[in-house]
ChimeraX commands (.cxc) that place a marker at each C-alpha (Angstrom):
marker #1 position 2.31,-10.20,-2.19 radius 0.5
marker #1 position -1.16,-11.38,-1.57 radius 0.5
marker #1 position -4.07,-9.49,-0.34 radius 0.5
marker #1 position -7.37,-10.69,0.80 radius 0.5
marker #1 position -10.40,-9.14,1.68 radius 0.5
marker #1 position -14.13,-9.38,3.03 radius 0.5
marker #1 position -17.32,-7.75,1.90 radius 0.5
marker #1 position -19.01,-5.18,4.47 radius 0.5
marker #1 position -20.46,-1.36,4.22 radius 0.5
marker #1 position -18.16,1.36,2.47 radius 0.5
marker #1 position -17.65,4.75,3.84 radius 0.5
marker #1 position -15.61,7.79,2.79 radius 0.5
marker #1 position -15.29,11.40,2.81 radius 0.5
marker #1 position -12.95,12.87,-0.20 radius 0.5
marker #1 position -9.92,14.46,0.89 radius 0.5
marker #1 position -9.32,17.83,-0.23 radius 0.5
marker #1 position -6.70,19.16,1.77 radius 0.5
marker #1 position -3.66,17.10,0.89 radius 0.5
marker #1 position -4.16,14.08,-1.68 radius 0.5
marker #1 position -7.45,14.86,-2.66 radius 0.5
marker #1 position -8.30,11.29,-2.35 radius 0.5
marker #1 position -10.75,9.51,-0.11 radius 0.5
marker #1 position -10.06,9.23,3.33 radius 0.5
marker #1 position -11.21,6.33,5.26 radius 0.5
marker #1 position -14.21,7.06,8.31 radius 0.5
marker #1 position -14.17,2.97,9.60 radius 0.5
marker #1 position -12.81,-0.29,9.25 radius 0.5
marker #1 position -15.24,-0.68,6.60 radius 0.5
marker #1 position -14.38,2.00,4.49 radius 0.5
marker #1 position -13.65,0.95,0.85 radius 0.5
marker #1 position -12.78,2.42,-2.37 radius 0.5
marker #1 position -13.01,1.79,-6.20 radius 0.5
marker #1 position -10.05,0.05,-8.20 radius 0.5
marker #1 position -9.14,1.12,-11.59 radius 0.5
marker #1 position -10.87,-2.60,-12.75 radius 0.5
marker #1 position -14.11,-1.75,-11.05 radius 0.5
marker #1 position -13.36,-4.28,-7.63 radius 0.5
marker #1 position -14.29,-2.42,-4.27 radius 0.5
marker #1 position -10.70,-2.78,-1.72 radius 0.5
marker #1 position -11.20,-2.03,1.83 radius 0.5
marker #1 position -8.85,0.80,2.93 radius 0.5
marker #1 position -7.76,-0.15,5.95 radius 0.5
marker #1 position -5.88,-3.92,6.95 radius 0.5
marker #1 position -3.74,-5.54,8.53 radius 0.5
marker #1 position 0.12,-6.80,7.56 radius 0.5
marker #1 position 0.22,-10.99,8.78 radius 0.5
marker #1 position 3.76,-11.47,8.84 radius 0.5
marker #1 position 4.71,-13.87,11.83 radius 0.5
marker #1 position 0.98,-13.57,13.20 radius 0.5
marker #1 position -0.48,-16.57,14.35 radius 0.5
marker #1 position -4.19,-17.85,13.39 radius 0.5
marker #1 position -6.03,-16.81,16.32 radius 0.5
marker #1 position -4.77,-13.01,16.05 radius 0.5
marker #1 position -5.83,-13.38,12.53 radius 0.5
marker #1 position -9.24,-14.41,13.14 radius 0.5
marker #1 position -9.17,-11.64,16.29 radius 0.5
marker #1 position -8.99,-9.13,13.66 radius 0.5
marker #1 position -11.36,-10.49,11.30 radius 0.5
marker #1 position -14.08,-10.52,14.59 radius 0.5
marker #1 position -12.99,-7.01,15.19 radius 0.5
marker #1 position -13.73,-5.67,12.10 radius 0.5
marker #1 position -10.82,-5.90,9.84 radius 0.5
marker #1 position -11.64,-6.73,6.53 radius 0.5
marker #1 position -8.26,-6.84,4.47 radius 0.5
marker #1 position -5.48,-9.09,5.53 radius 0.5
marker #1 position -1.93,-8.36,3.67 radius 0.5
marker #1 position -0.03,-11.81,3.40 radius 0.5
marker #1 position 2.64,-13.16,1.00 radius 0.5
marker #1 position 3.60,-16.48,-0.70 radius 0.5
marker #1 position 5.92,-17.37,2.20 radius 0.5
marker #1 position 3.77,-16.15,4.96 radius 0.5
marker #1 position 0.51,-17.30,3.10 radius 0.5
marker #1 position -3.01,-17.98,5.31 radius 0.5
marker #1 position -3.81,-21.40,3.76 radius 0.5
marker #1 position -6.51,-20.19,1.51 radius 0.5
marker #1 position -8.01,-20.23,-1.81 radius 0.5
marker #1 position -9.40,-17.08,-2.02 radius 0.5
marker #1 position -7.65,-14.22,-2.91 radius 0.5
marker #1 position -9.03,-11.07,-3.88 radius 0.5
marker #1 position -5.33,-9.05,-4.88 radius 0.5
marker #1 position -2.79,-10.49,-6.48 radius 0.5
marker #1 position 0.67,-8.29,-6.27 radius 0.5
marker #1 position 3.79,-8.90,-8.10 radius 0.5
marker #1 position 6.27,-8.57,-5.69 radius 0.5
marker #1 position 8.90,-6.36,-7.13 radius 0.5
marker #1 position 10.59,-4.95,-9.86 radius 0.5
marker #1 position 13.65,-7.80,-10.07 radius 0.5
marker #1 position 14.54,-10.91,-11.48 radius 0.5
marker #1 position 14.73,-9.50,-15.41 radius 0.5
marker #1 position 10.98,-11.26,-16.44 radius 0.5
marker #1 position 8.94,-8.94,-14.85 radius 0.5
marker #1 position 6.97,-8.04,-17.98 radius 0.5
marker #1 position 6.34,-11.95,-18.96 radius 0.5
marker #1 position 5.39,-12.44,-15.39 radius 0.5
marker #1 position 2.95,-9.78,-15.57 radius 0.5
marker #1 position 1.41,-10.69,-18.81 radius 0.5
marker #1 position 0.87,-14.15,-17.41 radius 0.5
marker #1 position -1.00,-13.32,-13.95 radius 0.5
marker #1 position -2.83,-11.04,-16.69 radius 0.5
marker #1 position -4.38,-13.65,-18.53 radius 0.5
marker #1 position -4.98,-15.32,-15.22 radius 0.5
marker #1 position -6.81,-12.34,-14.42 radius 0.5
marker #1 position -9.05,-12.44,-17.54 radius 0.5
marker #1 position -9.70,-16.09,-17.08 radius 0.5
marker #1 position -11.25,-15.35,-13.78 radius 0.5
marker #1 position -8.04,-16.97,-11.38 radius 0.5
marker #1 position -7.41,-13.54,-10.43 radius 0.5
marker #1 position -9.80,-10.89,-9.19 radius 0.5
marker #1 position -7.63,-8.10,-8.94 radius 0.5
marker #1 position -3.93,-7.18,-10.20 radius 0.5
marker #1 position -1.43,-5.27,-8.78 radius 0.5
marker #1 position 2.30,-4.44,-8.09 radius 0.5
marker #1 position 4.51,-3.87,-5.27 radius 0.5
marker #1 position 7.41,-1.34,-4.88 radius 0.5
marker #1 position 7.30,-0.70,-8.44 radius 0.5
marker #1 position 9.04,2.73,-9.98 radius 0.5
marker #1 position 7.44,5.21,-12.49 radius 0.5
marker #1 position 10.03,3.83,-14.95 radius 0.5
marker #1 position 8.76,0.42,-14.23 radius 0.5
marker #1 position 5.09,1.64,-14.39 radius 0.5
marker #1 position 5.38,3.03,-17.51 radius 0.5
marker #1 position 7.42,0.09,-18.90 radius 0.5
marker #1 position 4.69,-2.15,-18.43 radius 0.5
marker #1 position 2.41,0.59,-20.73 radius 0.5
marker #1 position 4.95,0.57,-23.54 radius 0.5
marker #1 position 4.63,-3.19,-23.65 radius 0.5
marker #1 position 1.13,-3.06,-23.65 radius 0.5
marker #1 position 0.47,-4.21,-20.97 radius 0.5
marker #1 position -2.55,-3.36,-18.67 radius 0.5
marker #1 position -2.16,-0.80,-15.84 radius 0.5
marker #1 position -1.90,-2.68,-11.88 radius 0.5
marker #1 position -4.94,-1.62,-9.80 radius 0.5
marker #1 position -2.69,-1.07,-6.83 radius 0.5
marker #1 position 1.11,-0.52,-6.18 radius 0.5
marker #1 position 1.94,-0.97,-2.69 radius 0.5
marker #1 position 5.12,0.82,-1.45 radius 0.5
marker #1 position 6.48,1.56,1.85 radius 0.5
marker #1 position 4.59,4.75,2.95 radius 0.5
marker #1 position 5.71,7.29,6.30 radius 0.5
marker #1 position 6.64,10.35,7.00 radius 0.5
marker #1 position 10.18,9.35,5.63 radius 0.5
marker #1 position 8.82,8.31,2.60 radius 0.5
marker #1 position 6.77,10.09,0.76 radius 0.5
marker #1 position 7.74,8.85,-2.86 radius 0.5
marker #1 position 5.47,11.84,-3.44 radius 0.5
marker #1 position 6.16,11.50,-7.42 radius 0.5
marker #1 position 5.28,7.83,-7.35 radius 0.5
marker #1 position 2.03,8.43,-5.55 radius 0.5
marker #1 position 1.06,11.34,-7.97 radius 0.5
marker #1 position 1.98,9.01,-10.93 radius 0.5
marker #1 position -0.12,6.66,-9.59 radius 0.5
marker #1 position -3.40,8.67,-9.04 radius 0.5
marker #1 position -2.70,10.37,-12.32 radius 0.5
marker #1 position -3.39,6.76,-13.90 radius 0.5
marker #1 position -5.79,5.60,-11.29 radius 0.5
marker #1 position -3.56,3.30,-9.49 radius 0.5
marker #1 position -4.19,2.83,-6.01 radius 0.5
marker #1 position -1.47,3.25,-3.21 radius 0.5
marker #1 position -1.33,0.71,-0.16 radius 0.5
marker #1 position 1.21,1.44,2.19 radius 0.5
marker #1 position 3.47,-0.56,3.71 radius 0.5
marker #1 position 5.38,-0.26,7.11 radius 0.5
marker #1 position 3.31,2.27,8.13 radius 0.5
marker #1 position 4.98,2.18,11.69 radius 0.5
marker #1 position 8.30,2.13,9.85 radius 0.5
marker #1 position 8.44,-1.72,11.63 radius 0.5
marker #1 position 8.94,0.13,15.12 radius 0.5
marker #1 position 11.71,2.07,14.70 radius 0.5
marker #1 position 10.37,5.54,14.80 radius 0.5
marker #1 position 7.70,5.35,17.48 radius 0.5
marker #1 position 10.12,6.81,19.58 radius 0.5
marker #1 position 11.27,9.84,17.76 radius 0.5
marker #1 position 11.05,12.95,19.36 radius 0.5
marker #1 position 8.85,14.52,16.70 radius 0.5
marker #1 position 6.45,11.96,17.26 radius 0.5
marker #1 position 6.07,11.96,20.78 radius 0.5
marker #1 position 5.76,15.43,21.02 radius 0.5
marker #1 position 2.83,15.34,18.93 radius 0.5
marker #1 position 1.32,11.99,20.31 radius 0.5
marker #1 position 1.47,13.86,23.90 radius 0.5
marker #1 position -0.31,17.12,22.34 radius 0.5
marker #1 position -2.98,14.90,20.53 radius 0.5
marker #1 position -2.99,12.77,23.67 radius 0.5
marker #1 position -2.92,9.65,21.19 radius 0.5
marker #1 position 0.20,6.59,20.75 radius 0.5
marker #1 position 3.05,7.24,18.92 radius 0.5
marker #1 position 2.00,4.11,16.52 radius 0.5
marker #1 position -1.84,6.46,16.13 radius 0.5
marker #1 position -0.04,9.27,14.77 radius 0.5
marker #1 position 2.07,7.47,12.16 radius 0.5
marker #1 position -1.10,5.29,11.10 radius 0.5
marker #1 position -3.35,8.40,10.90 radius 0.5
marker #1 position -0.87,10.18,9.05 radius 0.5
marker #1 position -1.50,7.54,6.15 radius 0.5
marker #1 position -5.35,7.88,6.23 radius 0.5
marker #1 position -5.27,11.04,6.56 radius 0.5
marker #1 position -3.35,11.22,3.05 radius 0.5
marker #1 position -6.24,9.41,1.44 radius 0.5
marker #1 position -3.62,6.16,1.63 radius 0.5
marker #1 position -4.66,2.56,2.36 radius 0.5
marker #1 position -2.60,1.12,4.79 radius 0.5
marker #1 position -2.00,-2.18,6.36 radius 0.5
marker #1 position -0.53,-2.03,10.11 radius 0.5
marker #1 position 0.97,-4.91,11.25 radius 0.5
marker #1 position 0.85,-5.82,15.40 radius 0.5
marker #1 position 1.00,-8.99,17.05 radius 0.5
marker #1 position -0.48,-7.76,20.04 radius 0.5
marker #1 position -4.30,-8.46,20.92 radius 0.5
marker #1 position -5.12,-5.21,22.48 radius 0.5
marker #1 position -3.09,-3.23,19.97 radius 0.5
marker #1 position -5.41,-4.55,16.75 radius 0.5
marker #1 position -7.89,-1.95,18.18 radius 0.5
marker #1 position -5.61,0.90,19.51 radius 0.5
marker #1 position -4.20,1.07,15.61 radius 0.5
marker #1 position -7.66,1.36,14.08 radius 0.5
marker #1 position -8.51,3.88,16.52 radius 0.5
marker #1 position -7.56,6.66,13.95 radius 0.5
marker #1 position -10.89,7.46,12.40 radius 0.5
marker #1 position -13.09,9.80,14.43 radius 0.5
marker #1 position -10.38,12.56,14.61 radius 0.5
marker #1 position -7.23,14.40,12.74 radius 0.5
marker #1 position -4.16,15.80,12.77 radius 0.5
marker #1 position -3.70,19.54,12.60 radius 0.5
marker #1 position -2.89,21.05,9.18 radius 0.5
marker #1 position 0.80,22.50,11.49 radius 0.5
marker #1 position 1.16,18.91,12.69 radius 0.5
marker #1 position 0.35,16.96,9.52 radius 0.5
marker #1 position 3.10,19.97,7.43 radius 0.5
marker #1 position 5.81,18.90,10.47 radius 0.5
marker #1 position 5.31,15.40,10.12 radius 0.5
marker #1 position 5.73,15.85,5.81 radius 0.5
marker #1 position 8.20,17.40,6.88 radius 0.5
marker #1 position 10.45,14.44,7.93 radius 0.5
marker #1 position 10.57,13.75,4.44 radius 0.5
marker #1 position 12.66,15.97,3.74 radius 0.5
marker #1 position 15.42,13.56,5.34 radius 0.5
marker #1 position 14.72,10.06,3.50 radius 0.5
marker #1 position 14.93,7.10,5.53 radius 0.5
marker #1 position 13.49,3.00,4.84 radius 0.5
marker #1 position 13.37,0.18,7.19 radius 0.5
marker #1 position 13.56,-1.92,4.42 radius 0.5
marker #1 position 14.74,-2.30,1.03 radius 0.5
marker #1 position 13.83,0.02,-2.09 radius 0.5
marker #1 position 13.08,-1.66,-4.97 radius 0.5
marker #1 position 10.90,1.19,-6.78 radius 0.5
marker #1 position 14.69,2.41,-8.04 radius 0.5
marker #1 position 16.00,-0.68,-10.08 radius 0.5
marker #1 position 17.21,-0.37,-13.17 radius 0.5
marker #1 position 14.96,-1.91,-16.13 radius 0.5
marker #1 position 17.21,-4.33,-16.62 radius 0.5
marker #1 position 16.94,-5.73,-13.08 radius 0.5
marker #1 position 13.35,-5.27,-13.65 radius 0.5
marker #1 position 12.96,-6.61,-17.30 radius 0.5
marker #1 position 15.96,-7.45,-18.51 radius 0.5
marker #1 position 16.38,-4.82,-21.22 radius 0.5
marker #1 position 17.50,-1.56,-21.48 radius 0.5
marker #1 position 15.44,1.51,-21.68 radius 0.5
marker #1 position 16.50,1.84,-25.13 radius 0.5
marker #1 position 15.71,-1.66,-25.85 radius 0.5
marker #1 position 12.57,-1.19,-24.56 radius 0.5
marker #1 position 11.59,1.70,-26.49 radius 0.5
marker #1 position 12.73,-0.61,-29.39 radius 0.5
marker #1 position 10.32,-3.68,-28.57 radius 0.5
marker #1 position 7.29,-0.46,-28.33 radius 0.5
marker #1 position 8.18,1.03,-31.75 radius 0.5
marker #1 position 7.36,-2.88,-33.14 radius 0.5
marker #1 position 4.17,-3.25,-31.09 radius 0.5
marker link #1:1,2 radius 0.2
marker link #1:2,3 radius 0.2
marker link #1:3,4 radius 0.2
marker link #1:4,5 radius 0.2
marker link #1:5,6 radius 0.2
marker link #1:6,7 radius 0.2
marker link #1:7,8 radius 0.2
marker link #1:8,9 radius 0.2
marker link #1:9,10 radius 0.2
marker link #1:10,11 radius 0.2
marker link #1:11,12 radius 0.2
marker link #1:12,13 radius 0.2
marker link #1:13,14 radius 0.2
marker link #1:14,15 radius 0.2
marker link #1:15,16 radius 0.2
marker link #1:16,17 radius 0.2
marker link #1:17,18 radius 0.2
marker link #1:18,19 radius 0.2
marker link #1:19,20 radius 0.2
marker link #1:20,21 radius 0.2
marker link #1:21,22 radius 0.2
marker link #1:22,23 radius 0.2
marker link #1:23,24 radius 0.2
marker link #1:24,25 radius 0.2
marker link #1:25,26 radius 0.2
marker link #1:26,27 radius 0.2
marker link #1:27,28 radius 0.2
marker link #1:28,29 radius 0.2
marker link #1:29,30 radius 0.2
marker link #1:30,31 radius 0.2
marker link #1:31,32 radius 0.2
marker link #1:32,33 radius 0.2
marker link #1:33,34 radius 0.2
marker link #1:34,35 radius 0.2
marker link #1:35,36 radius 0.2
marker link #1:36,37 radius 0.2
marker link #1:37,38 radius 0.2
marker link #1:38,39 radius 0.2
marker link #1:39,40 radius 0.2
marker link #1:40,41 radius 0.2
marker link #1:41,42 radius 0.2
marker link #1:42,43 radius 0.2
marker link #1:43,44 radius 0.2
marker link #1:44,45 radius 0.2
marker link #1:45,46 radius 0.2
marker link #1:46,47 radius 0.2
marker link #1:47,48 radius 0.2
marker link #1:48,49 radius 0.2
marker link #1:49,50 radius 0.2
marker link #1:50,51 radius 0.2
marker link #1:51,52 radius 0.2
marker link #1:52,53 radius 0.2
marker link #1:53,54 radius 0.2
marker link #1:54,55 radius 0.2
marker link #1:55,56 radius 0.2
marker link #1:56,57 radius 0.2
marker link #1:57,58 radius 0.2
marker link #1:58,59 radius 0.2
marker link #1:59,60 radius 0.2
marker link #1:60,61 radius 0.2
marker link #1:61,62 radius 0.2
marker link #1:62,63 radius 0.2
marker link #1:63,64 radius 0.2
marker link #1:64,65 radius 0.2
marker link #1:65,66 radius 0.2
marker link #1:66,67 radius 0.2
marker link #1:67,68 radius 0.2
marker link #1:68,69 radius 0.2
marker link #1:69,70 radius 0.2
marker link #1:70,71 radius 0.2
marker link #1:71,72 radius 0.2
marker link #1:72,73 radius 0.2
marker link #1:73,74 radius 0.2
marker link #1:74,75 radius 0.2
marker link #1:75,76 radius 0.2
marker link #1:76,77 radius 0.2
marker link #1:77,78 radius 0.2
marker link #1:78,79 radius 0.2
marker link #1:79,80 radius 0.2
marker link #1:80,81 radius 0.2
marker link #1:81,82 radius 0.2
marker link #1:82,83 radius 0.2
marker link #1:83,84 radius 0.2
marker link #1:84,85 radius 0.2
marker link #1:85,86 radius 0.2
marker link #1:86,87 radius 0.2
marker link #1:87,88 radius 0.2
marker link #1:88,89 radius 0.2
marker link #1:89,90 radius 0.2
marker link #1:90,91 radius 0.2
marker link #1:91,92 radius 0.2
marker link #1:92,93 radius 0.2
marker link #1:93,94 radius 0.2
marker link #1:94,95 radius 0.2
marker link #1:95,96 radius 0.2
marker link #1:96,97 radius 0.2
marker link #1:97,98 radius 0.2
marker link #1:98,99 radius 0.2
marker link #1:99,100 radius 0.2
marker link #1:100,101 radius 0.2
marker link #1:101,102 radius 0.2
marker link #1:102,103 radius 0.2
marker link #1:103,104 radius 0.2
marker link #1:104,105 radius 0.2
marker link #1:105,106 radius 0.2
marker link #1:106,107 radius 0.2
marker link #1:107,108 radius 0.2
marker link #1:108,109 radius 0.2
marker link #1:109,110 radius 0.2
marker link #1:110,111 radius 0.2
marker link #1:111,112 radius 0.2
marker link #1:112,113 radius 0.2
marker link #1:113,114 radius 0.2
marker link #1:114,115 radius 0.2
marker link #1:115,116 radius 0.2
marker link #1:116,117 radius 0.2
marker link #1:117,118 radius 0.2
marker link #1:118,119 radius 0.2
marker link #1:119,120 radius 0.2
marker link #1:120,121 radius 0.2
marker link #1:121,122 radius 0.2
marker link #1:122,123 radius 0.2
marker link #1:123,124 radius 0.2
marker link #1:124,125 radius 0.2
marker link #1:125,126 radius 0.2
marker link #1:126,127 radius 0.2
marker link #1:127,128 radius 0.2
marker link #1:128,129 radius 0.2
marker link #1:129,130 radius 0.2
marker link #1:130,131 radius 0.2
marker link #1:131,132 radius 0.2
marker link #1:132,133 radius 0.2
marker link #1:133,134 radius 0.2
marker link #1:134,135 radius 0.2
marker link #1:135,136 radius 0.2
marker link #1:136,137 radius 0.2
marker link #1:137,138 radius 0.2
marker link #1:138,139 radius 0.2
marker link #1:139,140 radius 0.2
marker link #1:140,141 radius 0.2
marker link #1:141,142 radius 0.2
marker link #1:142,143 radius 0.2
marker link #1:143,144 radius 0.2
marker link #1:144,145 radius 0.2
marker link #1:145,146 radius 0.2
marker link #1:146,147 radius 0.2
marker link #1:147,148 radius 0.2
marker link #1:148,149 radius 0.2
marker link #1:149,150 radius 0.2
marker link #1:150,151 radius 0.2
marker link #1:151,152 radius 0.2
marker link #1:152,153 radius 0.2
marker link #1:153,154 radius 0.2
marker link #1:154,155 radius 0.2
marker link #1:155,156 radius 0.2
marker link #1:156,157 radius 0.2
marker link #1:157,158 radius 0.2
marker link #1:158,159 radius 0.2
marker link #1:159,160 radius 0.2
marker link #1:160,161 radius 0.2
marker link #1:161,162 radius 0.2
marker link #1:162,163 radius 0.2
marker link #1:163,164 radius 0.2
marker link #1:164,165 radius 0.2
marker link #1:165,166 radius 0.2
marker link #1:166,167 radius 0.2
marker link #1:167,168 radius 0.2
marker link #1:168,169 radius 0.2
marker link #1:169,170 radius 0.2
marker link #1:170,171 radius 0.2
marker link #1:171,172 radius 0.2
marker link #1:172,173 radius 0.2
marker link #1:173,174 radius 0.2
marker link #1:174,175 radius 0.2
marker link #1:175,176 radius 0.2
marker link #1:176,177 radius 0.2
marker link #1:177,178 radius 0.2
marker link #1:178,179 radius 0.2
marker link #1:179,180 radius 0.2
marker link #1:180,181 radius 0.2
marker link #1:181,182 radius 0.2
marker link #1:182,183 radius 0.2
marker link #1:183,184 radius 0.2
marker link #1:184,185 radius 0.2
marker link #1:185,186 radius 0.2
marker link #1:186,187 radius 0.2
marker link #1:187,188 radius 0.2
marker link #1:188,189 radius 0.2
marker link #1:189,190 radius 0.2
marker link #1:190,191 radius 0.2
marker link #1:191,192 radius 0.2
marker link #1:192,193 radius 0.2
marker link #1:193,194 radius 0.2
marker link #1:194,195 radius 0.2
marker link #1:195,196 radius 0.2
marker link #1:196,197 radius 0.2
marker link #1:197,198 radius 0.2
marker link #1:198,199 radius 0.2
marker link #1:199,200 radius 0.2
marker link #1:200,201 radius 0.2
marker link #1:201,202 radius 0.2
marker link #1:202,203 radius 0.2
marker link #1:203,204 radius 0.2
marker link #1:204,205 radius 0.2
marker link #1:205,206 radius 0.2
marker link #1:206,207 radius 0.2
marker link #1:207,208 radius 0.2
marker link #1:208,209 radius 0.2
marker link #1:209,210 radius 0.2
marker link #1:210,211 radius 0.2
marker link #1:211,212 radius 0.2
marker link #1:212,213 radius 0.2
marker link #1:213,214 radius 0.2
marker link #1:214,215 radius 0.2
marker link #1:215,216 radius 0.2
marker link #1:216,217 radius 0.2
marker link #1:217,218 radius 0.2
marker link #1:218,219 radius 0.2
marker link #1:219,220 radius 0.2
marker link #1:220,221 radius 0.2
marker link #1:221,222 radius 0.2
marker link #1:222,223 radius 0.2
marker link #1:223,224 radius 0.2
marker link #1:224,225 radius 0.2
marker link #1:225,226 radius 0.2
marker link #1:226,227 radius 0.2
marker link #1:227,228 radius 0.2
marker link #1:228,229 radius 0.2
marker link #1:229,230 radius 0.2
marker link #1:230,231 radius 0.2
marker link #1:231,232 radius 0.2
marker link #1:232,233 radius 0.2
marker link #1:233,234 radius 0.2
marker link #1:234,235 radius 0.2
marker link #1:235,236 radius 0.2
marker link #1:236,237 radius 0.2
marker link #1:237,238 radius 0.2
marker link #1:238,239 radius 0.2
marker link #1:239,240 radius 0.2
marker link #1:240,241 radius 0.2
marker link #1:241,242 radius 0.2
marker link #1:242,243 radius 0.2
marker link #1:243,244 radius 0.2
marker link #1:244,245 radius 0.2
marker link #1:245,246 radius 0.2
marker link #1:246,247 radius 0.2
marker link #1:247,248 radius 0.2
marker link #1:248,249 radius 0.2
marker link #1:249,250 radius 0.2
marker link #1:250,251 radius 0.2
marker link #1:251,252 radius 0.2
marker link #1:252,253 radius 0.2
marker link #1:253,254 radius 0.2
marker link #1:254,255 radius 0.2
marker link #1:255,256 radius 0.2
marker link #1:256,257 radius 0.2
marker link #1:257,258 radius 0.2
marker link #1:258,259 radius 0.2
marker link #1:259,260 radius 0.2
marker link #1:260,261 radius 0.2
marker link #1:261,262 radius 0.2
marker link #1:262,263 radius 0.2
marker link #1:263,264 radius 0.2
marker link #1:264,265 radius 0.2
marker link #1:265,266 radius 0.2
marker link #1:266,267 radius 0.2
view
């Protein structure tokens, strides 16, 4: 995955209710990566989306724009680089090499996508630097609460991904009944459950008047009672997509964990 972002003003209030992370005020909120490059904390997901929505957003304020090699925006600049996902068995010689693209200035910023603990800490033991970002699908039916922690326990920033669970939840019950009490869309309440866990997240619409309805989610909250119902719905996993944070290292990297711990020993 690609992601690409614009410069403007950064502000954020620390979270210390629930992630104790910072929680995005504006469109233009931004935070620190692990390699020192400021990543806005709010975008948008471009799959299917034509130009002129695109450039919609980017007049309304948005200032990160998710996009991938086979959806990609025609453009030389790219601030994020993501490797896609732990598969194909050369993940770790893939990595090194968009590493050294990285240090030779090709690359801004590295990161991975839908990547495990095991795969996380795979790429330490072959010493190999630690991704700025991993971006994983993130709602209230998936938490992947130990992958997140991981991740801030190393200073690796979570984006989430299908956010609005690609439609299919905005009509669950639990959801509506607390979009009617908040007197906000079903689609607000999923996307301010993500900022409001000090995530960044990347809503995808193809709708004009919906780029600004979904980024209406910064000048109030969710109740402590709503936000423990909605973690709640964790508690019954369910993905509108694939999973990819659970293969096997030799899907990943095409050893075993024992061979891996092997190759370390000779490092």
């Amino acid at each position: 995955m690609l992601a690409l972002s614009l410069d403007d003003e950064c502000k954020i209030e620390i979270n210390m209710t629930t992630l104790a992370a910072p929680i995005a005020k504006s469109l233009a909120s931004k935070m620190k990566l692990n390699d020192g490059v400021e990543i806005p904390m709010f975008g948008l997901g471009t799959y299917r989306l034509d130009g002129p929505l695109i450039a919609s957003a980017i007049e309304k304020g948005y200032r990160m724009l998710d996009s991938a090699e086979n959806y990609n925006l025609a453009t030389d600049y790219i601030d994020l680089y993501l490797l896609h996902a732990p598969q194909g068995g050369k993940c770790g010689e893939v990595y090194r090499a968009l590493q050294e693209h990285k240090k030779s200035g090709k690359i801004r910023s590295l990161g991975v996508s839908n990547f495990g603990i095991h795969h996380l800490k795979a790429l330490e033991k072959l010493g190999l630097d630690l991704p700025s970002v991993n971006q994983i699908e993130m709602h209230p039916w998936q938490l992947k609460t130990d992958i997140v922690n991981y991740c801030q326990s190393k200073n690796i920033v979570i984006i989430g991904y299908s956010p609005l669970a690609k439609g299919k939840k905005v009509d669950d019950e639990t959801i509506i009944q607390i979009a009617q009490k908040l007197q906000k869309t079903p689609a607000q309440i999923l996307i301010r459950w993500s900022v409001q866990r000090g995530l960044i997240t990347i809503p995808r619409t193809s709708s004009e008047k919906r780029l600004m309805e979904n980024a209406d989610v910064f000048n109030w909250s969710i109740p402590e009672n709503e936000m423990e119902i909605l973690n709640a719905l964790g508690k019954s996993p369910w993905s509108c997509t694939w999973d990819p944070t659970k293969n096997d290292l030799e899907t990943a990297f095409g050893f075993s964990n024992q061979e891996l711990e092997s190759r370390s020993s000779l490092d």
